[in-house]
Backbone as numpy.savetxt, mean C-alpha at the origin, in Angstrom:
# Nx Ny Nz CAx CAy CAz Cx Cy Cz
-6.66 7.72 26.87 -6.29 6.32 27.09 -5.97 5.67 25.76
-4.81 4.92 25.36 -4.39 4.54 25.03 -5.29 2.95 24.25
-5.69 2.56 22.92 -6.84 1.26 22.99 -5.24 0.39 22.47
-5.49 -0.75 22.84 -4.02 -1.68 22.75 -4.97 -2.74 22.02
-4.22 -3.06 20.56 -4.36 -3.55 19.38 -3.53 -4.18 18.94
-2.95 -5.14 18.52 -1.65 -5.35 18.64 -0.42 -5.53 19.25
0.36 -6.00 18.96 1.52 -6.84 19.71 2.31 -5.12 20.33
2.29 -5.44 21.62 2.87 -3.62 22.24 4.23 -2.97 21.73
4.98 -3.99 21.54 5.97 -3.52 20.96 6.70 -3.28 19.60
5.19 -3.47 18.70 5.46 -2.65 17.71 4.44 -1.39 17.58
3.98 -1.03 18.80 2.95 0.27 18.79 3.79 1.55 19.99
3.65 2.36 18.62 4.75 3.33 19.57 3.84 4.28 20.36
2.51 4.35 20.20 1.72 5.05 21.43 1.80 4.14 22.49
1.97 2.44 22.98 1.97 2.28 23.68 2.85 1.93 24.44
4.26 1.67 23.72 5.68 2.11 24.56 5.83 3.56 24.85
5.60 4.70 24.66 5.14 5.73 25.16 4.67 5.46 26.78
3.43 5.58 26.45 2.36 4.84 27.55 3.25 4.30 28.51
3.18 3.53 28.04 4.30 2.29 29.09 5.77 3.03 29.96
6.69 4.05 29.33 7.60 4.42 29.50 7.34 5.97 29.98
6.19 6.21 30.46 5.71 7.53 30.62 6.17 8.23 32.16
6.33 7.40 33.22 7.09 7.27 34.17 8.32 7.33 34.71
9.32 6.86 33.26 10.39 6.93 33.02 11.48 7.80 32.90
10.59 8.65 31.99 11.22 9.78 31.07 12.03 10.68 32.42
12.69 11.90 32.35 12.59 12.68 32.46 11.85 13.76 32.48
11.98 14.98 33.26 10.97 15.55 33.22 10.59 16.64 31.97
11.43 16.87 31.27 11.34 17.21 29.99 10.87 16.70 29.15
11.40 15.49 28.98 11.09 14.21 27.76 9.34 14.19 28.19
8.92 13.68 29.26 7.61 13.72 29.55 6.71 14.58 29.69
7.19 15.78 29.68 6.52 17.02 29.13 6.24 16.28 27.55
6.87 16.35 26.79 6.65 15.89 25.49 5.89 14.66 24.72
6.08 13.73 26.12 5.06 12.29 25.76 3.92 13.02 26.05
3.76 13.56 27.15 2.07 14.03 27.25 1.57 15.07 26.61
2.27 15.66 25.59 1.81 16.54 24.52 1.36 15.54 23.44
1.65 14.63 23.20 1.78 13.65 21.89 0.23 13.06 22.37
0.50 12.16 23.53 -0.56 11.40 24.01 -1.92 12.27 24.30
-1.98 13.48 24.61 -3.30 14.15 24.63 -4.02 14.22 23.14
-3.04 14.70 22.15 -3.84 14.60 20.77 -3.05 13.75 19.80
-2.70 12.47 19.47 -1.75 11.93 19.33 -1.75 12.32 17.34
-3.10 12.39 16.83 -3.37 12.90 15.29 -2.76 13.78 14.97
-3.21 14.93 16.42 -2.87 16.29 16.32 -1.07 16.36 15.67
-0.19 15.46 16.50 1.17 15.31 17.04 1.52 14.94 15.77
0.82 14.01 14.68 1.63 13.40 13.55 1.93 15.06 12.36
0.68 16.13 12.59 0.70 16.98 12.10 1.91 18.02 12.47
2.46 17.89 13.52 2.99 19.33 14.35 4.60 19.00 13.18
5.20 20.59 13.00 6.46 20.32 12.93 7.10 20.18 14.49
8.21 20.32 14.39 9.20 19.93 15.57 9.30 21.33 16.42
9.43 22.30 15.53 8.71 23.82 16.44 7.77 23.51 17.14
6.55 22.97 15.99 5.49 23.42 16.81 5.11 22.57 17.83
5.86 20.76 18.05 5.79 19.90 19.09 6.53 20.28 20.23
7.59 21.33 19.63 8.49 21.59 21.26 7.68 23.08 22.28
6.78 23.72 21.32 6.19 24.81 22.21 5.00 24.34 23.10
4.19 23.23 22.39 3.40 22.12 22.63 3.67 22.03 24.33
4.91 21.58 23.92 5.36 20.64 25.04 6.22 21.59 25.86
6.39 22.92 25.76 6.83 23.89 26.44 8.37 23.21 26.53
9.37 22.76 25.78 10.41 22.45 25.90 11.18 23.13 24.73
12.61 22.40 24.56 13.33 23.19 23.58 13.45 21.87 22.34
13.84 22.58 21.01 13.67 21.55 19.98 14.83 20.23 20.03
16.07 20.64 20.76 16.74 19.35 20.65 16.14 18.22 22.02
15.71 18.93 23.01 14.88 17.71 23.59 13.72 16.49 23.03
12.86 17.35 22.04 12.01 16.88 21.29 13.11 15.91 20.41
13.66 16.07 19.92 15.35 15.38 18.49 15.54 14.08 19.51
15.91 14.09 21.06 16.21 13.13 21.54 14.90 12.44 22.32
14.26 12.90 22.38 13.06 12.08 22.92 12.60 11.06 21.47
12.91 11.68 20.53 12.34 10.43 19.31 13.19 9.73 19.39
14.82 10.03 19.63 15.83 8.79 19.33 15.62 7.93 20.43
15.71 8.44 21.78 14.81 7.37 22.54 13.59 6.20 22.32
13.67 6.07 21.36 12.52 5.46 20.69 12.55 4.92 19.18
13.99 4.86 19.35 14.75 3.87 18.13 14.08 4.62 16.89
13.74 6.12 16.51 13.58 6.82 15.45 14.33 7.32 15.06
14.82 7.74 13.55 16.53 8.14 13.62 16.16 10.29 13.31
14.77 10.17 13.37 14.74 11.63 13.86 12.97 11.56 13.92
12.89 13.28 14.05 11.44 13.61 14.15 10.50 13.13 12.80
11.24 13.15 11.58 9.99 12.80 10.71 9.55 10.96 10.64
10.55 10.47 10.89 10.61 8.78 10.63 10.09 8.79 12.24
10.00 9.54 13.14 9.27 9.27 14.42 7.56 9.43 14.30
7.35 10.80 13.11 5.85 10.87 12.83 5.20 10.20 12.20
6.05 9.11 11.26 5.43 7.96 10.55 5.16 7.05 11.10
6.43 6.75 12.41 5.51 5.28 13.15 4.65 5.68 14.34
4.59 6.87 14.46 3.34 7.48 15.07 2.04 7.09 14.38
1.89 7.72 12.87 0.68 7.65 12.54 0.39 5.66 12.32
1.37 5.41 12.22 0.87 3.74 11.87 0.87 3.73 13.39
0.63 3.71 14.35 0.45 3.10 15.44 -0.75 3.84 15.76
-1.73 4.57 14.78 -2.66 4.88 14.95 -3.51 4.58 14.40
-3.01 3.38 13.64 -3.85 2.52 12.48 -4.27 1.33 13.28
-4.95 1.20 14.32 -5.39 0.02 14.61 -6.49 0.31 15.52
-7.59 -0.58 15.64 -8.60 -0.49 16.57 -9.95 -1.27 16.18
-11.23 -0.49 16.12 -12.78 -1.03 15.38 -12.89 -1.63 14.39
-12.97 -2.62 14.39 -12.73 -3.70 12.79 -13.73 -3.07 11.97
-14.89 -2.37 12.35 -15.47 -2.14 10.82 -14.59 -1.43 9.71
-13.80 -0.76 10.41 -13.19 0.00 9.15 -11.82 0.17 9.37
-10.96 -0.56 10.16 -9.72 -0.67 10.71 -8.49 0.23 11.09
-9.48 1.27 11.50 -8.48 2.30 12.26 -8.69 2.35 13.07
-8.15 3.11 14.17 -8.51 3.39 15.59 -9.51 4.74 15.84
-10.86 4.21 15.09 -11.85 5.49 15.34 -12.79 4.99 15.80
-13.29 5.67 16.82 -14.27 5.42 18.15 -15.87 6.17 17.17
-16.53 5.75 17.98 -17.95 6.23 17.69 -18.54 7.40 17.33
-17.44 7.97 18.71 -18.34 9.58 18.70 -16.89 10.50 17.94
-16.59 9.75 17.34 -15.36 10.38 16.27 -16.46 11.25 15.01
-15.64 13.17 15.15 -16.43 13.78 14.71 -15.73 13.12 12.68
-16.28 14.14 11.78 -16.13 13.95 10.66 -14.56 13.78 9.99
-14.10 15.23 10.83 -12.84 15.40 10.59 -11.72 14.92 11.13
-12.26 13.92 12.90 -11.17 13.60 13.39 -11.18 12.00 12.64
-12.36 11.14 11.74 -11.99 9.88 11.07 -11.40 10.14 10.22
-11.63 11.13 9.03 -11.17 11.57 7.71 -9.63 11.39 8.15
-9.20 12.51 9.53 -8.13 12.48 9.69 -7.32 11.29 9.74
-7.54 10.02 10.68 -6.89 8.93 10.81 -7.40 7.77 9.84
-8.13 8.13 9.09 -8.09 6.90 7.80 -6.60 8.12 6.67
-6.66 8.64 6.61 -5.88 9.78 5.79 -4.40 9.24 6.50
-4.17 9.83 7.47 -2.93 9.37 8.14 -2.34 8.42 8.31
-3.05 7.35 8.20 -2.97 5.60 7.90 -2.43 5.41 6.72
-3.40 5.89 5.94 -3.02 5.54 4.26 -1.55 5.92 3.67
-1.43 7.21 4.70 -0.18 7.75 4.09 1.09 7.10 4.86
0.96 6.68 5.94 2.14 6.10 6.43 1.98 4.29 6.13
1.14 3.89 5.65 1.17 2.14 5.32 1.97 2.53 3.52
1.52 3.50 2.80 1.79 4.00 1.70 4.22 3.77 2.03
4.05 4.46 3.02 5.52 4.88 3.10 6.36 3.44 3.47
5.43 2.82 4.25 5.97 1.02 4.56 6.17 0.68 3.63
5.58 0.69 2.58 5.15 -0.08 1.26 6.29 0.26 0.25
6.80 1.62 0.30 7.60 2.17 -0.16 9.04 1.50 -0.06
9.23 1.93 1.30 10.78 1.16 1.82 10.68 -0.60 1.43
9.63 -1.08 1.52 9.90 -2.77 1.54 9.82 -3.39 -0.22
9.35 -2.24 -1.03 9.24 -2.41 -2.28 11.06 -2.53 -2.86
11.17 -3.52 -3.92 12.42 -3.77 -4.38 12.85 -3.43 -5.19
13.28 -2.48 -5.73 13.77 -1.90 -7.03 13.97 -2.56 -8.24
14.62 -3.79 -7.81 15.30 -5.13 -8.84 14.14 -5.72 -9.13
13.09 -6.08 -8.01 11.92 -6.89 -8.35 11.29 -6.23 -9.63
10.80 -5.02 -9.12 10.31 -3.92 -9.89 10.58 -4.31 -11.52
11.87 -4.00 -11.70 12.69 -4.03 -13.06 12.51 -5.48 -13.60
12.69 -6.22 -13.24 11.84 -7.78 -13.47 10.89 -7.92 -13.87
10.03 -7.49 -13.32 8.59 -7.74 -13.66 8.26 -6.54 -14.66
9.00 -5.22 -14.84 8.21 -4.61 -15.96 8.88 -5.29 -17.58
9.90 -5.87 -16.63 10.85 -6.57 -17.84 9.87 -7.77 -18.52
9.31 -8.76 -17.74 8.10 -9.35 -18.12 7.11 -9.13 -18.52
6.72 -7.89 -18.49 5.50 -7.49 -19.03 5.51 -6.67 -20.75
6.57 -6.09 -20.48 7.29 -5.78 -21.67 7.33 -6.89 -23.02
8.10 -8.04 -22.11 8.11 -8.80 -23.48 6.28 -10.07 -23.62
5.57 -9.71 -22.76 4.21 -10.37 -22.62 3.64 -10.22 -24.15
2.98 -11.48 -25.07 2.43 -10.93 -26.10 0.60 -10.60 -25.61
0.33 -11.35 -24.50 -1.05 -10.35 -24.11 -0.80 -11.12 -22.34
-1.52 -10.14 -21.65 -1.42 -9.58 -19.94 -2.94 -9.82 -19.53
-3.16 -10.99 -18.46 -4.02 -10.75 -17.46 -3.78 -10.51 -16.26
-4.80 -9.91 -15.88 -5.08 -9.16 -14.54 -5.95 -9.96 -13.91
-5.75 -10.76 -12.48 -6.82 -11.44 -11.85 -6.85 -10.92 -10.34
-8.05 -10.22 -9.96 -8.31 -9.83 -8.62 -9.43 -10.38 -7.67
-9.66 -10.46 -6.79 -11.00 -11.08 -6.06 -11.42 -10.32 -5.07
-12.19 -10.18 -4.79 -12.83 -9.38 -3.90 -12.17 -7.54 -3.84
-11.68 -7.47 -2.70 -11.16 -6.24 -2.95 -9.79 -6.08 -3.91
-9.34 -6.89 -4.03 -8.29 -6.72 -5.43 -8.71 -6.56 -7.04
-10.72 -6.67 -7.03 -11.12 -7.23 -8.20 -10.84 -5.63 -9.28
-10.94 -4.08 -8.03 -11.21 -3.31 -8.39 -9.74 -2.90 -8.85
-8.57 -3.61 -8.31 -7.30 -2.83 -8.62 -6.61 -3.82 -9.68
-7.50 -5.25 -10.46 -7.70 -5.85 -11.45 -8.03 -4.60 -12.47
-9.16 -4.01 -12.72 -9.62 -3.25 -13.43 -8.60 -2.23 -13.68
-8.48 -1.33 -12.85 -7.60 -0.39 -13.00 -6.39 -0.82 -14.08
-5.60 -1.78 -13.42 -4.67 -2.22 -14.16 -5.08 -2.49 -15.57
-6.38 -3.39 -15.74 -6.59 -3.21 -17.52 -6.78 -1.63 -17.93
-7.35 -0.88 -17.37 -7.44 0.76 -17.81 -5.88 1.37 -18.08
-5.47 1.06 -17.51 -3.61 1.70 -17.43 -3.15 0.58 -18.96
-3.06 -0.77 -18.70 -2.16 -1.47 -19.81 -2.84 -1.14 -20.73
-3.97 -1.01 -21.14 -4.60 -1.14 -22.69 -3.60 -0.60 -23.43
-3.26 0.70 -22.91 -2.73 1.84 -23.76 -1.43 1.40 -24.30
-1.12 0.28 -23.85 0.34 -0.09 -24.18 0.63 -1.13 -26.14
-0.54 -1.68 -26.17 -0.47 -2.07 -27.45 -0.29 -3.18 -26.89
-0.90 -3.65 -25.99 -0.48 -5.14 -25.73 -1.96 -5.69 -25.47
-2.35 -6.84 -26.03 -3.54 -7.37 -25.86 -3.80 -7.44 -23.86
-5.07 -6.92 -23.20 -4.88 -6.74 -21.97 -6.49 -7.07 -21.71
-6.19 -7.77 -20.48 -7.74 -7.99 -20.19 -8.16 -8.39 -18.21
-9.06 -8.09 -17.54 -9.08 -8.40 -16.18 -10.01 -9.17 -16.04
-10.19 -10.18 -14.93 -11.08 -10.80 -14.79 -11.27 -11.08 -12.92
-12.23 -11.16 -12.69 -12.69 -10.90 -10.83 -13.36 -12.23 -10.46
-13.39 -12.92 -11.08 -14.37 -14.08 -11.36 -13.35 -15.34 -10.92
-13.81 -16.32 -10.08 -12.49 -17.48 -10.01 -12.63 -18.79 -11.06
-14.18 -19.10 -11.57 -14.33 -19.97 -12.65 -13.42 -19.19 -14.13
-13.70 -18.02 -14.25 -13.21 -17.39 -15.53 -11.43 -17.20 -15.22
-11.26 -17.16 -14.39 -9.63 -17.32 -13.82 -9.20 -18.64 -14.49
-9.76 -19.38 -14.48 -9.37 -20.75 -13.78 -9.12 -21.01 -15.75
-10.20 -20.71 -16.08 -10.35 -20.98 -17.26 -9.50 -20.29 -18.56
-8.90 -19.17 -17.83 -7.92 -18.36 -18.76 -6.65 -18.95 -17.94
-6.47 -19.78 -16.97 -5.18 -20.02 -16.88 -5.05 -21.30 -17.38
-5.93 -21.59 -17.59 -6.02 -23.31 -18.54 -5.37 -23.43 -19.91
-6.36 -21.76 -20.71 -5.76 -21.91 -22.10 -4.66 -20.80 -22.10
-3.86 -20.88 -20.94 -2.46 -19.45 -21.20 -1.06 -20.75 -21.86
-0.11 -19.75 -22.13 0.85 -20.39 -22.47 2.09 -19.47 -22.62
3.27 -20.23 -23.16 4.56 -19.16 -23.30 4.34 -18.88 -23.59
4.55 -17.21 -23.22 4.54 -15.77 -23.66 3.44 -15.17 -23.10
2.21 -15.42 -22.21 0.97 -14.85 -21.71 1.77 -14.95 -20.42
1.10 -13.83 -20.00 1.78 -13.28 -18.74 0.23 -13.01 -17.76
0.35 -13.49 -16.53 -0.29 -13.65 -15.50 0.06 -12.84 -14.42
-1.07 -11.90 -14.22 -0.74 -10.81 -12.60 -1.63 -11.19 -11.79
-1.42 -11.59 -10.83 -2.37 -12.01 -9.64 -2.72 -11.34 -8.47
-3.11 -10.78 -8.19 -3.32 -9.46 -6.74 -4.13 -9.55 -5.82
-3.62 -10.08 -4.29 -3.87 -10.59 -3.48 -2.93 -10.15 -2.21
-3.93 -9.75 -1.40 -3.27 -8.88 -0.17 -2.79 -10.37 1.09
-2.97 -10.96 1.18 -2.95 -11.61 1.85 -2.08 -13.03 1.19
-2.51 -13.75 -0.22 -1.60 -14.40 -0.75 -2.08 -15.48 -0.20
-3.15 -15.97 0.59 -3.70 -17.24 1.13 -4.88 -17.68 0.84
-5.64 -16.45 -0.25 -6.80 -17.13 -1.06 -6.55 -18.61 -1.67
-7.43 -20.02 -1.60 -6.85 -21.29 -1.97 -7.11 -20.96 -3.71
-8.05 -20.83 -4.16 -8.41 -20.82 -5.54 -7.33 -19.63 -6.51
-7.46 -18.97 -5.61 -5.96 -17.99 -6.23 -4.35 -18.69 -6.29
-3.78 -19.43 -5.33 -2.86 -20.35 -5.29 -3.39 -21.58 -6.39
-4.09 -21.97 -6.12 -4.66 -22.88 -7.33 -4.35 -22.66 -9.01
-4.94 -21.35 -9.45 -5.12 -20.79 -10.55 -3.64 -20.34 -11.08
-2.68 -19.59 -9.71 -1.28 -19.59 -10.56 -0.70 -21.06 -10.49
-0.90 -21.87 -10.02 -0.55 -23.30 -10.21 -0.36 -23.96 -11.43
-2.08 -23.47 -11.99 -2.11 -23.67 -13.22 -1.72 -22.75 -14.29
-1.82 -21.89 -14.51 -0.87 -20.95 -15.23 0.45 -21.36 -15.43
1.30 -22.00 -14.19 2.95 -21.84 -14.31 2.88 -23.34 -15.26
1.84 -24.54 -14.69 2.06 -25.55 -15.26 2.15 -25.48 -17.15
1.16 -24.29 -17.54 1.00 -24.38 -18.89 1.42 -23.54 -19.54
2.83 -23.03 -18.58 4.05 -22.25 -19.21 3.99 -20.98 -19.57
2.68 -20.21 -18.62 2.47 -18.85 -18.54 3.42 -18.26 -17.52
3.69 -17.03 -17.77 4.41 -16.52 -16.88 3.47 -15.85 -15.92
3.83 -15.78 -14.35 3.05 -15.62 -13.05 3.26 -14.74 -12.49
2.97 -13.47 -12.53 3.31 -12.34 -11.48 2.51 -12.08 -10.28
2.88 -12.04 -9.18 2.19 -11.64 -7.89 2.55 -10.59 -7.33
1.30 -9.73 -7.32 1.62 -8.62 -6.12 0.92 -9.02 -4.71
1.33 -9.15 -3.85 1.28 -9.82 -2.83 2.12 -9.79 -1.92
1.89 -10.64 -0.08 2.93 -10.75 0.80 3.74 -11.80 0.05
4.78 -11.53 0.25 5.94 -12.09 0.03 6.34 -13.16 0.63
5.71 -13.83 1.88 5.71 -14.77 2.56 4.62 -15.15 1.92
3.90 -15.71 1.18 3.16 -16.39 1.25 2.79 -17.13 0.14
1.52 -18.50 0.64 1.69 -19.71 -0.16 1.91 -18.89 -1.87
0.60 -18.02 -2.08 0.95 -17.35 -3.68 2.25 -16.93 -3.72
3.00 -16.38 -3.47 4.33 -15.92 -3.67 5.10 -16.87 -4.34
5.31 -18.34 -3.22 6.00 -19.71 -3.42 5.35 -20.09 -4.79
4.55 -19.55 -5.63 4.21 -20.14 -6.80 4.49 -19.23 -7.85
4.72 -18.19 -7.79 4.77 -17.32 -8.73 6.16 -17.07 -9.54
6.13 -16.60 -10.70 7.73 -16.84 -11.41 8.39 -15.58 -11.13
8.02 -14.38 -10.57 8.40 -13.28 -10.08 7.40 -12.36 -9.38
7.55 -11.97 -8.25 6.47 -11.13 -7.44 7.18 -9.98 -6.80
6.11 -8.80 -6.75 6.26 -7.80 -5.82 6.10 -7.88 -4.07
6.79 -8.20 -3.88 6.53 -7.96 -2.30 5.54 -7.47 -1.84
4.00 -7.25 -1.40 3.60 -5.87 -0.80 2.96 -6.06 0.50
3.69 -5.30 1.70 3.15 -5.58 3.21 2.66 -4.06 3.55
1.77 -4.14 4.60 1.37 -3.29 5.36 0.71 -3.80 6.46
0.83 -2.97 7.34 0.04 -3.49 8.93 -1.20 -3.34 8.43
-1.99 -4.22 7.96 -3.57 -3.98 7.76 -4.23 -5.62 8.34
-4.99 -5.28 9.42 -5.62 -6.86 9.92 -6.63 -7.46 8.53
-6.46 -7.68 8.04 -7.38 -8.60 6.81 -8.44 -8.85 7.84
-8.88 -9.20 8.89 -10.07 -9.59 9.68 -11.11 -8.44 9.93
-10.46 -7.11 9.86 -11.12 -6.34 9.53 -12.43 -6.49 8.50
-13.62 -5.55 8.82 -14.82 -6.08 7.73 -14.66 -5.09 6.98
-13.24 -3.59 6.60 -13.62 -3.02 5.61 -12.21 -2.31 5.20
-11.05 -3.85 5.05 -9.73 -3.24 5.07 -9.98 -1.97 3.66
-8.69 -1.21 4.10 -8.40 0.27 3.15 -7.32 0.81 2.28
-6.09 0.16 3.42 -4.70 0.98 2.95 -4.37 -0.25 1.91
-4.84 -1.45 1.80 -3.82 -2.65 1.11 -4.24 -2.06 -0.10
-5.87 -1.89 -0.76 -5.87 -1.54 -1.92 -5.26 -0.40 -2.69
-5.32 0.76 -1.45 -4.16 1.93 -2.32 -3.16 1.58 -2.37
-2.34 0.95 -1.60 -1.27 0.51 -2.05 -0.92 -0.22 -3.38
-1.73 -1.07 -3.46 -2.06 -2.23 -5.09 -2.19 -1.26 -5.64
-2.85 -0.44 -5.36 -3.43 0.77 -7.01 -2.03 1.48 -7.16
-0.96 1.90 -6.34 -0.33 2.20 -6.09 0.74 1.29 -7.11
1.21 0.14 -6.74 1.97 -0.52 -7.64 2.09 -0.55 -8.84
0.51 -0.68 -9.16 0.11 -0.52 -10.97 0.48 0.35 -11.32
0.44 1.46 -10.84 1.05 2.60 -11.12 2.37 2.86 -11.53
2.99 2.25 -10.86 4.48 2.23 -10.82 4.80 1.23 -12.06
4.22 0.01 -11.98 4.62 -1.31 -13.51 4.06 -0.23 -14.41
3.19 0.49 -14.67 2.96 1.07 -15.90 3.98 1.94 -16.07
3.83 3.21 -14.79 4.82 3.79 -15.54 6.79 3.25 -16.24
6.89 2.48 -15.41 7.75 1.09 -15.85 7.64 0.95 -17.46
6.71 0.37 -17.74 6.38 0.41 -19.05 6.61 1.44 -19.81
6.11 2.41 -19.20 6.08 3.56 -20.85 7.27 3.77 -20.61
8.48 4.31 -19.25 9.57 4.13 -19.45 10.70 3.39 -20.46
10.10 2.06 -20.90 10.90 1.09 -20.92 10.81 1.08 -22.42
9.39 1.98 -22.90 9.36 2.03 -24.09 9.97 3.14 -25.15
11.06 3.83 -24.02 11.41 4.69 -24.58 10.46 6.00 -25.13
10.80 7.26 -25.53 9.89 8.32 -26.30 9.35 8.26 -26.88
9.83 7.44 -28.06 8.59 7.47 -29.30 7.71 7.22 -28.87
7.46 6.14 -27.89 5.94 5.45 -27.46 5.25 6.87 -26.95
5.63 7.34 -26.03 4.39 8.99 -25.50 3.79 9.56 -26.80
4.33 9.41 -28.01 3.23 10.08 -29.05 1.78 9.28 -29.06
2.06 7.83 -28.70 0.95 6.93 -28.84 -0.34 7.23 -27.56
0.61 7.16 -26.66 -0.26 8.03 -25.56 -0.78 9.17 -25.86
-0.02 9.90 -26.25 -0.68 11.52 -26.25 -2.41 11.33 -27.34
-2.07 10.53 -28.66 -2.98 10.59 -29.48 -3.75 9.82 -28.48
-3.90 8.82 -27.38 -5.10 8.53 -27.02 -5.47 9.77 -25.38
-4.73 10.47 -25.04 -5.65 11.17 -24.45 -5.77 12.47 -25.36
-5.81 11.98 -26.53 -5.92 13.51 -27.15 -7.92 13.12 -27.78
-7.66 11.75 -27.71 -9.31 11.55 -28.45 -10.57 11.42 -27.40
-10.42 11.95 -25.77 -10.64 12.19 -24.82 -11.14 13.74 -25.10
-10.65 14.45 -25.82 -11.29 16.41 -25.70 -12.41 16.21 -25.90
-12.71 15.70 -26.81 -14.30 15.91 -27.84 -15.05 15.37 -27.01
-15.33 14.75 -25.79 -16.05 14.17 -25.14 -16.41 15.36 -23.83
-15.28 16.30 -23.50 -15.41 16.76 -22.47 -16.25 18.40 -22.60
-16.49 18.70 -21.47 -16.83 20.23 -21.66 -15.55 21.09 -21.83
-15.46 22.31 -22.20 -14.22 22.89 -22.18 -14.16 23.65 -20.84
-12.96 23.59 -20.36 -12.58 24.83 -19.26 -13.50 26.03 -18.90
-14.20 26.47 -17.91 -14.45 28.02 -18.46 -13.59 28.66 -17.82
């Protein structure tokens, strides 16, 4: 059975469901291969969904286009996101008596297809903007809150290395207070899944007023966005009401990733010698290989 979470017609197990009657008798051979193990289904190649389903592989090819997928793999991605919804403690669709491997599985499968959303809606140009800003930044904060506080951090671990004064803060009085004394040329990253924290809208408020520059990674619709002097877009189907959202922060960790490597890009070659000497002062600390 099918748990209905969400608006039905952006959940492709439950237009399935819904259209199961419909099909042909082939095609529905194939919905009810999917719908018995639907995890199982994001795993199968297209061989192994058409023996599944005791049919032939171009039936399987048109049963996804039936379903506005422009083939089998972009059909297994909005599979697994339509398997991202359910038990708010931890916001997938995993039931109780879910053994070890079948949660691992659908928090895993989630991550990787909100990962691939995130991908397509990310802007290339934005991108280049903002490493372009950070580039010319003479020092970079990082401000996160709650679950952003940890992908705050990260980001100071990644910039240090850049030679640019870099620092994070998780705190909204100490926010408030570094956007007070910022100015031209201090550059402001703000990271917020949702973009409707008030004290976070507040804090780039003040930043832009005292001629810091404002970066948001964030929804793109929202009040933080409308304040910021350039932002990353970042969406994923994740209910924020959830008590233990997952995929928004890999994704954020995910971005940083990308503005850094941005950076060392941007710094051309010579800069990797600077890198290399700092993970080179990293050996002496470690055990060696055996």
């Amino acid at each position: 059975m099918v748990e209905h979470t969400g608006r039905r017609d952006d959940n492709l197990l439950e237009q399935i469901q819904d259209r199961l009657q419909t099909l042909n008798k082939s095609e529905r051979k194939v919905a009810e291969a999917i719908l018995r193990d639907p995890t199982a289904a994001t795993r199968y190649s297209i061989a192994a969904l058409a023996r599944a389903a005791d049919v032939s592989e171009p039936t399987v090819n048109r049963f996804c286009r039936g379903f506005s997928a422009t083939g089998f793999p972009d059909f297994k991605i909005r599979l697994a996101q339509s398997i991202a919804t359910g038990t708010p403690y931890v916001g997938q669709n995993i039931k109780p008596d879910d053994s070890p491997a079948e949660f691992a599985d659908k928090i895993m499968l989630t991550t990787i297809a909100n990962l691939d959303k995130a991908r397509q809606a990310l802007d290339p140009n934005d991108i280049a903007t903002v490493v372009d800003y950070l580039i010319q930044a003479k020092q970079i904060s990082f401000f996160g809150m709650g679950g952003s506080a940890s992908v705050a951090m990260d980001a100071q671990h990644k910039f240090f290395r850049f030679n640019i004064p870099v620092s994070s803060y998780d705190d909204a009085l100490m926010q408030r207070m570094v956007a007070a004394g910022s100015g031209v040329g201090d550059a402001i990253v703000l990271i917020s899944f949702t973009g409707r924290t008030r004290e976070t809208v507040e804090i780039a408020h003040l930043a832009r007023a005292n001629g810091a520059t404002v970066i948001g990674i964030t929804n793109p619709d929202s009040p933080l966005a409308e304040v910021c002097t350039a932002i990353l877009g970042v969406t994923a189907p994740e209910d924020t009401e959830v008590y233990m959202p997952m995929s928004s922060r890999i994704i954020h960790l995910t971005v940083i990733d990308i503005l850094a490597t941005g950076v060392t890009l941007k710094r051309g070659p010579d800069f990797l010698e600077h890198l290399r000497k700092i993970k080179e002062s990293l050996k002496a600390t470690r055990f060696p290989l055996s």
